[in-house]
N, C-alpha and C positions, 0 to 999 in steps of 0.2 A: 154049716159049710163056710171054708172060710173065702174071703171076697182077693182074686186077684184081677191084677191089669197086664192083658199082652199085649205088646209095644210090638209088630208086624211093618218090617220093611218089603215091600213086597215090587220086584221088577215092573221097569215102565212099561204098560203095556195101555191099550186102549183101554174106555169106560165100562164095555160088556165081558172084558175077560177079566176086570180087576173084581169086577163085580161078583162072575163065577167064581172068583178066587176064595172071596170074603161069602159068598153064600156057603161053599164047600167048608170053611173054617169054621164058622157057625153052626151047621150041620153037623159036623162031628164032635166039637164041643156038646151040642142037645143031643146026640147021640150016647154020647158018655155019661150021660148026668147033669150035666152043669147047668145053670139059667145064667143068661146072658141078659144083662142089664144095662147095656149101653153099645155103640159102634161109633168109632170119630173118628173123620177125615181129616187126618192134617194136611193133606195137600204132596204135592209132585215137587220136587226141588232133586238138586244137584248133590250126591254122597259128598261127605267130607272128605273121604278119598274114596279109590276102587277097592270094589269087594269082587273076588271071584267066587261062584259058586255056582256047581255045575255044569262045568268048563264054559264058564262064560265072565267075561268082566262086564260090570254094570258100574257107573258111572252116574245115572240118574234111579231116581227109586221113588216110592209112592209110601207114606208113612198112615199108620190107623193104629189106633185102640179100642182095643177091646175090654170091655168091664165085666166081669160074670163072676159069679158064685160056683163053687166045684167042691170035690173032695178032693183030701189033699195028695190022693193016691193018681189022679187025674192027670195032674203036672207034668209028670215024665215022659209018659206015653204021648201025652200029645206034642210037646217039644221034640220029641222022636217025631214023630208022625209027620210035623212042619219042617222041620229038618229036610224029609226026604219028597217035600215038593219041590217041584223043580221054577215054581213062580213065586217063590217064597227065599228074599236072597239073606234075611237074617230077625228070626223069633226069638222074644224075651219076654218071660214070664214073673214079673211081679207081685209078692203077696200087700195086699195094702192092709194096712195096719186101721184099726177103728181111731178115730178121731179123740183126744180127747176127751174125758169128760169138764165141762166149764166149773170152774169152781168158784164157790160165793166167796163174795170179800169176807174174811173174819169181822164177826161183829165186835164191838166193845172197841176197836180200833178208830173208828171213825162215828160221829154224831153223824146228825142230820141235818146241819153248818158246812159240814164235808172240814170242821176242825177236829183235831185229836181230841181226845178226852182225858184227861190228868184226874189220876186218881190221887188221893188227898187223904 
C-alpha cells in the first residue's frame, strides 16, 4: 500500500470538538483499510486569507497531519467524504514518495588519503 500525508485545515473550534473531529477522521480512514502511522499538530494560527465553506467564513483554522498507508482506490472517497464535513474548512491528500536510496561513493575514485588515484 502506498504511504500518503493528509494536510487537514480544520475550523477553530475548542480542544474536545477538534478532537472528535480528528478521532471521526481516523476512524474512517481504519474503517476503509488504511493504517495510520502518525497524527501532528501544527497548531491554531491565522488563514493566509478567508476561506468560505459551508456558508461560513473562517479566518482562523487548526492545521494537522495525517501519515497512514492505504490503497490507492481510498483517496477519492475519502477526500469526498472530508469535503462534506462541515468542521473540516479544506483537505489535501498527498502521496509521499519513498525516500531515496543512499548510494556509495564509486570506488577506484578516491584512496584512503581521501586523494584521487592516477592511473599510470
Amino acid at each position: 500500500m502506498p504511504r500518503y500525508e493528509l494536510a487537514l485545515i480544520l475550523k477553530a473550534m475548542q480542544r474536545p470538538e477538534t478532537a472528535a473531529v480528528l478521532r471521526r477522521t481516523v476512524e474512517t480512514l481504519l474503517e476503509r483499510g488504511a493504517v495510520v502511522r502518525a497524527l501532528e499538530s501544527l497548531g491554531e494560527r491565522e488563514l493566509p486569507y478567508k476561506i468560505s465553506k459551508h456558508n461560513l467564513r473562517h479566518c482562523r483554522a487548526g492545521y494537522f497531519l495525517l501519515d497512514f498507508h492505504a490503497a490507492p482506490g481510498l483517496v477519492a472517497p475519502l477526500l469526498d467524504h472530508l469535503k462534506r464535513d462541515v468542521d473540516v474548512v479544506r483537505p489535501t491528500v498527498l502521496k509521499k514518495q519513498p525516500p531515496p536510496p543512499q548510494s556509495a561513493p564509486c570506488p577506484g575514485l578516491e584512496t584512503a588519503t581521501g586523494k584521487r588515484a592516477h592511473k599510470r
